[in-house]
Every structure is written in structure tokens, then in C-alpha cells.
MARLO-73760 format. One line per 3 residues: number of its first residue (from 1); their letters; for each residue z, y, x of N, C-alpha, C. Coordinates in steps of 0.02 Angstrom, whole numbers, plus 50000, padded with zeros to 5 digits. Atoms other than C-alpha are relative to their C-alpha. Layout:
// residues N
NUM	A	Z/Y/X/Z/Y/X/Z/Y/X; ...
//
This chain:
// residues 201
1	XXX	50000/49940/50042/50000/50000/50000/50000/50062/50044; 50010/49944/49954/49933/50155/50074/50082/50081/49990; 49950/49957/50003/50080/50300/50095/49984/50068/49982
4	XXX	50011/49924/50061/50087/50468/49980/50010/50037/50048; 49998/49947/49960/50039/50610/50073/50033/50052/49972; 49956/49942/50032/50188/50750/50066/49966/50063/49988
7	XXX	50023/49941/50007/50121/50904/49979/50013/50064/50032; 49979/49954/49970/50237/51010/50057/50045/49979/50044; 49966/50022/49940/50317/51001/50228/50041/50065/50018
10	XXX	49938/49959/49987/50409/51180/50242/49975/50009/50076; 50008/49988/49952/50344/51204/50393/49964/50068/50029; 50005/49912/50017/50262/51381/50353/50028/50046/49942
13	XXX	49973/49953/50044/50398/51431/50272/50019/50064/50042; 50000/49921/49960/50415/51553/50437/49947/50051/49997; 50054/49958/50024/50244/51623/50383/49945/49992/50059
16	XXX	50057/50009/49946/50147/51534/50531/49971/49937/49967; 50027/50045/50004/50041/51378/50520/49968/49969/50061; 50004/50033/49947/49995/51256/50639/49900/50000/49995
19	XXX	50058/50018/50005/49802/51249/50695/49994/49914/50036; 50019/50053/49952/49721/51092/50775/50009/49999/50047; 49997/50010/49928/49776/51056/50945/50086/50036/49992
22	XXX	49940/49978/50008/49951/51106/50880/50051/50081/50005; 49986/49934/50009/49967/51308/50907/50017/50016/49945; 49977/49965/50057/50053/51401/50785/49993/50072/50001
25	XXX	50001/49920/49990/50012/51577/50724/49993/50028/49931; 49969/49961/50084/50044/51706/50565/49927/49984/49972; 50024/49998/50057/49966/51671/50418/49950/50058/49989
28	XXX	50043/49948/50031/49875/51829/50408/49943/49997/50076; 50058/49991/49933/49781/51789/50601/49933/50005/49963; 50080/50005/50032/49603/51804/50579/49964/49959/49995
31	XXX	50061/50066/50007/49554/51639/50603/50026/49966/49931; 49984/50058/50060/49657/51585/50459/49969/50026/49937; 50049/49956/50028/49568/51740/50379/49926/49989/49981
34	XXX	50086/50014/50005/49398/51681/50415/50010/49927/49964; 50018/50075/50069/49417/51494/50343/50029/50006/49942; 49985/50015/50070/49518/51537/50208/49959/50046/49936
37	XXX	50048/49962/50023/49373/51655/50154/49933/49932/49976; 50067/50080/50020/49249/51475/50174/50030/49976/49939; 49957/50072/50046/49399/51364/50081/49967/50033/49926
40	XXX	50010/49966/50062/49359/51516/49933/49959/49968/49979; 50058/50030/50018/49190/51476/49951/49985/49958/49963; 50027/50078/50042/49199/51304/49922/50002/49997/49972
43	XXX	49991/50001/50046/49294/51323/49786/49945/50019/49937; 50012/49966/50082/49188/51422/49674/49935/49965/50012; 50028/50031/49996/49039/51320/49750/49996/49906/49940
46	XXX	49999/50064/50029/49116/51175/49654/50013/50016/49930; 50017/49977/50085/49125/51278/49492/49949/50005/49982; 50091/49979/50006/48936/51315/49524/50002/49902/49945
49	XXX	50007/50072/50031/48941/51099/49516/50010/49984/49938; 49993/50015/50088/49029/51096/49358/49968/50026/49947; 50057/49948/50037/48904/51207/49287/49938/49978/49993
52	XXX	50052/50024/49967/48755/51116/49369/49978/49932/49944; 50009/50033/50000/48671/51014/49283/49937/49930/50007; 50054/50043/49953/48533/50940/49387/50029/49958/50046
55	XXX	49953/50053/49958/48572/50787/49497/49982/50022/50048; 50006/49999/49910/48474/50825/49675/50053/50078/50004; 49961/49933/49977/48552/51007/49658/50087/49974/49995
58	XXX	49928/50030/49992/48727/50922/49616/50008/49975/50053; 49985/50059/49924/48693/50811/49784/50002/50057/50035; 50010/49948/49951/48646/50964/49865/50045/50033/50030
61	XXX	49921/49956/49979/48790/51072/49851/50058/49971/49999; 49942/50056/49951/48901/50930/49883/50006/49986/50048; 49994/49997/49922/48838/50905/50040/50027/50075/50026
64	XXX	49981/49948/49966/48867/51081/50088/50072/50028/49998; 49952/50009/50025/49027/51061/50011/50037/49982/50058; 49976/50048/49966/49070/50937/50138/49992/50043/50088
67	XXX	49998/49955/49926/48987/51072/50294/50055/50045/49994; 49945/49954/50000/49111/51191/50232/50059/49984/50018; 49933/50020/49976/49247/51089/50241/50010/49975/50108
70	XXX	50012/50007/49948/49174/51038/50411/50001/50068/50068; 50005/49908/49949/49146/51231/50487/50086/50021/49970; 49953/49971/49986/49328/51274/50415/50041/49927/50049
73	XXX	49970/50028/49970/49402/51116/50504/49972/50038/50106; 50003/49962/49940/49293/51197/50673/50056/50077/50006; 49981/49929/49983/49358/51370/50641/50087/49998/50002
76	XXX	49927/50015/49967/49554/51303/50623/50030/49970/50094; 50006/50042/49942/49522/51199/50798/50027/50060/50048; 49969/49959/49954/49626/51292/50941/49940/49989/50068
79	XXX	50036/49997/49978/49486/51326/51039/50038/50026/50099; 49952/49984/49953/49620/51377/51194/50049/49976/50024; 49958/50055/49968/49726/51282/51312/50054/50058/50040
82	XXX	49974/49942/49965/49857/51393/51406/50005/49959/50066; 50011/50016/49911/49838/51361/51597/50063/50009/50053; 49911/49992/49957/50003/51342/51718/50001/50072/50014
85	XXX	50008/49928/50004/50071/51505/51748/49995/50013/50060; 49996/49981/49954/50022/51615/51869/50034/50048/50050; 49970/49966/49955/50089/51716/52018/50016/50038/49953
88	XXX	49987/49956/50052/50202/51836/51928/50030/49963/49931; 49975/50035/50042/50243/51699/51803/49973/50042/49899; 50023/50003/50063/50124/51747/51666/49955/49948/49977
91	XXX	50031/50058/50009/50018/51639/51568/49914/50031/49990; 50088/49976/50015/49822/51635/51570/49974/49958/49952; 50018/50021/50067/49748/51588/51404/49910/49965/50018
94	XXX	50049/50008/49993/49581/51504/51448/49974/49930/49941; 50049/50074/50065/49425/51397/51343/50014/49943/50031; 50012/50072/49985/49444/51219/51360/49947/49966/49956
97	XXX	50073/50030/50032/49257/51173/51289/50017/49912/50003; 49984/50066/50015/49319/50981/51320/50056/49983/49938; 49950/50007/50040/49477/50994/51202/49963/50020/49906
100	XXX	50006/49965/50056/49363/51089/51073/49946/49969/49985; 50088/50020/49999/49203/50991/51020/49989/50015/49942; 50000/49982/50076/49136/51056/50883/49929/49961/49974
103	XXX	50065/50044/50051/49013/50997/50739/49950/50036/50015; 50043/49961/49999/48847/51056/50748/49936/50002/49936; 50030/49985/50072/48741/51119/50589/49931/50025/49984
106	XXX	50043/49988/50003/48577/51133/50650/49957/49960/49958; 50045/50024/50023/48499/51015/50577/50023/50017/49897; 49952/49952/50082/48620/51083/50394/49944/50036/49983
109	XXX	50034/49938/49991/48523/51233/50444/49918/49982/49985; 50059/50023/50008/48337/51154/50438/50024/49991/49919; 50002/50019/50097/48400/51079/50242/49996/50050/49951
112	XXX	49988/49949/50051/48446/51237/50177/49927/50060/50003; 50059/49946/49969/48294/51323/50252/49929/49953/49935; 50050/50025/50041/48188/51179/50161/50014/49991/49928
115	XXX	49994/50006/50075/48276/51190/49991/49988/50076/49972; 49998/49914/50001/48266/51389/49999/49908/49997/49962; 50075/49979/50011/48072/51373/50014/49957/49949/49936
118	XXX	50004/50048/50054/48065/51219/49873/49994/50053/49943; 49997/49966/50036/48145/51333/49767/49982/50065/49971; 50047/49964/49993/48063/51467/49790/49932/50005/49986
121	XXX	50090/50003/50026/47891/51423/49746/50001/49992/49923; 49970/50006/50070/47965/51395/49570/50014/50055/49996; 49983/49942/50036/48026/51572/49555/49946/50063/49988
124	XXX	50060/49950/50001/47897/51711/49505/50032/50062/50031; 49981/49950/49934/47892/51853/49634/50031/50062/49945; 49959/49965/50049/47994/52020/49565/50003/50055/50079
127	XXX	49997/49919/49948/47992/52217/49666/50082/50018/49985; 49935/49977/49998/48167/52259/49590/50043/49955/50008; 49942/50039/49983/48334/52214/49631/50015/49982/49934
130	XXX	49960/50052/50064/48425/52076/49506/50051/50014/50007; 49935/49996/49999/48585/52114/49433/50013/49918/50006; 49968/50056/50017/48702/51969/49428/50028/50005/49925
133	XXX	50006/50024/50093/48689/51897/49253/49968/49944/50007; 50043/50062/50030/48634/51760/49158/50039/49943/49974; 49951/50072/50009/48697/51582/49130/50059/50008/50042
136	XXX	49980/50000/49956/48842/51544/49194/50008/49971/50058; 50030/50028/49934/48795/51437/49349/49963/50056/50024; 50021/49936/49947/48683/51585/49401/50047/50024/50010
139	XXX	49962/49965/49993/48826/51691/49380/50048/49982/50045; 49973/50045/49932/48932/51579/49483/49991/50017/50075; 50055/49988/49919/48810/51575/49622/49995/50067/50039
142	XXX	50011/49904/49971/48789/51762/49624/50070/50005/50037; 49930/49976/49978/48993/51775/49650/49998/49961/50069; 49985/50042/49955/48981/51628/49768/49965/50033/50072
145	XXX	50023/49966/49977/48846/51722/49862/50048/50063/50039; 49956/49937/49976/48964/51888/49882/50057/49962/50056; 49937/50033/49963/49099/51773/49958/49979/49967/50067
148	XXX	50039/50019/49962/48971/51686/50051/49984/50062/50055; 50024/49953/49957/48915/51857/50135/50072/50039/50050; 49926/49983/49960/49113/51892/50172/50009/49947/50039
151	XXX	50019/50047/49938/49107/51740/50266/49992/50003/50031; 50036/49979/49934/48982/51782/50381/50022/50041/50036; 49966/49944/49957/49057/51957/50415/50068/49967/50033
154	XXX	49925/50059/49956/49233/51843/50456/49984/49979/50059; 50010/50048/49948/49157/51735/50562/49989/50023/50052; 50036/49933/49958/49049/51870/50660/50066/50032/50053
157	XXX	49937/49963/49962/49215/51961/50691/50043/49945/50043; 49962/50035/49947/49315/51820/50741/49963/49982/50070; 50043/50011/49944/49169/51766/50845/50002/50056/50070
160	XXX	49992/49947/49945/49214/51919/50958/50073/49999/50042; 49928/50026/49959/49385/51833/50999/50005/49935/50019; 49992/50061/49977/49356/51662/51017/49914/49957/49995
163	XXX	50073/50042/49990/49193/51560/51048/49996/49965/49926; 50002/50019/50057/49111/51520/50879/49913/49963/50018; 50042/49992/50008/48969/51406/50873/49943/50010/49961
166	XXX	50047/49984/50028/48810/51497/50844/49978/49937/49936; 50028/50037/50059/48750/51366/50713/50024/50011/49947; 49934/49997/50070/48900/51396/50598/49994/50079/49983
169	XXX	50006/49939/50034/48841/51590/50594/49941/49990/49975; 50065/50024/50031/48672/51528/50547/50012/49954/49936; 50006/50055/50086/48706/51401/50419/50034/50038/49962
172	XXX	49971/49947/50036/48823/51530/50341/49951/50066/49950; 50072/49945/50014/48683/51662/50336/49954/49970/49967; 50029/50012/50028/48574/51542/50271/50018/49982/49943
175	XXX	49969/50038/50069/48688/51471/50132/50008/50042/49963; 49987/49953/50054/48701/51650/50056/49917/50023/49961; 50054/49999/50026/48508/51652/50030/49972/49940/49959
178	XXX	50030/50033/50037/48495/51496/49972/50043/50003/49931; 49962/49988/50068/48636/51526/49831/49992/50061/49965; 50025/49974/50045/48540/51673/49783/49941/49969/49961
181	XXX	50059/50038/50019/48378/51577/49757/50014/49928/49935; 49958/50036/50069/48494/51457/49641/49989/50018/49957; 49996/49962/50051/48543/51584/49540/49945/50001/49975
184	XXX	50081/49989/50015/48359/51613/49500/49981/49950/49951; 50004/50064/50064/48325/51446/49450/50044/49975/49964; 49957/50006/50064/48473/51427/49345/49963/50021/49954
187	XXX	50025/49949/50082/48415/51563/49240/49941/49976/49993; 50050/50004/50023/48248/51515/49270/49987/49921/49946; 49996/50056/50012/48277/51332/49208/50037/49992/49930
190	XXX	49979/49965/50070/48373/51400/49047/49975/50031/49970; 50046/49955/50004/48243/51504/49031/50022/50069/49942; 49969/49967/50020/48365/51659/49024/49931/50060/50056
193	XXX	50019/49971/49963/48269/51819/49091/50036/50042/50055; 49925/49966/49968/48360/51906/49232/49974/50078/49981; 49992/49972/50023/48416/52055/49209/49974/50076/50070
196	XXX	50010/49959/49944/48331/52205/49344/50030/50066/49987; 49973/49912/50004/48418/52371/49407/49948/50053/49977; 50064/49943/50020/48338/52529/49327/50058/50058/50040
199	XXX	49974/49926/49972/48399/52690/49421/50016/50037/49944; 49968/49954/50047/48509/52804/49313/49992/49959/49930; 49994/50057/50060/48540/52666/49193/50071/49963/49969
//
């Protein structure tokens, strides 16, 4: 009989949390900032699902479901080993690229590139900007999108403190174009019209 995993361990009840490789640091750091901006993601990604009701697009955004959970398990990973101390008795914080191996999402990155342009040939071309409206699976998508684009900016930034790899700002960037191109065919597949901005409207 397999053993019940404890929900709660009390162990950020000091307001830190432990990353991978066992570091601990506040709750508000930025790396816990940047995945818990993905974890959002996922979430409302899997409201899109419950909304969805096509099967390859249900497989679809399950898999990506599964990269997300995969890019926030990279972006928790203590990408930093602290090094004996030196003269002076301080400590030097350096990369350990062996301790840190991360996933890689290029080939993620090719799928979403070829479901973008699938879907796409299905949507009829359009000069103005689309509000967010429609069904609600588009509508979903659209929000999921916004969260999706806070993401990227997260990642970007953290990426200026700790080695992020490039693939995971790419598949990010691409996952907010392809969950606009969703939206599209939601509505278009309901055959709701979307709704375009008019200036002073």
C-alpha cells in the first residue's frame, strides 16, 4: 500500500520555501515569482480543457500542461552551489551546470510552431485588433494568453539573475501566440463572430 502524501509540512510557515537542491528563500524571491506566474498559467490552461471540446486540442494542451509543469520544476531547480569560502572567509556563489540539468523544449517549440500554422489556415485574415470575447473557451484562452505574456516578462527578468534556458523563453513566447490563435478557432468553431476594436467606441 502506497503511503499518503502529507499536504502540509509547516515548513514555510517562516515564509521561505525550499527549492530543488535544498536552498531556502522568501516566498516573495523572484524565482518563486516567475513559476508561480506559469503554475497560474496552467491552471486556467486546464479551465480552457474543461471548456474544450475537441479531442486532438484536449491532447494538445495537456501536453503543454505537462511542459509547464516541466519549465516550473526547471525554474524552482537551485541553479547555484556555494563554493568553500574564500580568503577573508566569504562565500562565492557560483553555476554548477552539472548539479542543474535542465529539460529542453525545443523540439515543444517546433509543435507549437506547427499547431499555430494548422490553425491558422482555418482562421480568415482580419486588419483590426480583437477584443477578448466570445465563447467561453476563447475567453479563457484570451486570459490565459495575458498570463502567458506575464510569464515571459518573469522569466526574461529572472533570466538576468540566474541562467535560464533559452528554449523555455521561446516556448513561452510561442505558447502566448498559439493561445491566441485558439481563441479564434473557438469562436470560429461556434461560429460566434469576434468582436473588433473601433476607435472612440
Amino acid at each position: 500500500m502506497k503511503k499518503k502524501i502529507k499536504i502540509y509540512t509547516k515548513t514555510g510557515d517562516d515564509g521561505t520555501t525550499g527549492l530543488i537542491g535544498g536552498k531556502r528563500v522568501k516566498k516573495h524571491d523572484i524565482r518563486l515569482e516567475t513559476y508561480g506566474t506559469v503554475d497560474e498559467l496552467n491552471s486556467y490552461i486546464g479551465v480552457i480543457r474543461s471548456k474544450c471540446k475537441d479531442y486532438f486540442d484536449n491532447g494538445f494542451l495537456k501536453k503543454i500542461q505537462s511542459n509547464l509543469f516541466g519549465i516550473c520544476s526547471c525554474l524552482n531547480a537551485d541553479p547555484f552551489v556555494f563554493s568553500e569560502k574564500e580568503s577573508g572567509g566569504s562565500e562565492k556563489e557560483s553555476y554548477d551546470s552539472q548539479k542543474n540539468e535542465k529539460l529542453q523544449f525545443s523540439d515543444d517549440l517546433k509543435d507549437l510552431e506547427i499547431e499555430i500554422d494548422r490553425i491558422s489556415e482555418k482562421i480568415p485574415s482580419f486588419t483590426n485588433f480583437i477584443l477578448p470575447a466570445g465563447c467561453e473557451a476563447s475567453a479563457f484562452s484570451h486570459v490565459a494568453r495575458t498570463v502567458c505574456r506575464r510569464a515571459e516578462r518573469d522569466i526574461v527578468r529572472l533570466s538576468e539573475h540566474i541562467p535560464v534556458d533559452n528554449s523555455i523563453i521561446q516556448y513561452i513566447n510561442r505558447l502566448s501566440d498559439y493561445l491566441f490563435v485558439l481563441a479564434l478557432k473557438f469562436n470560429l468553431d461556434n461560429e460566434i463572430s469576434e468582436t473588433f476594436w473601433e476607435k472612440n467606441k
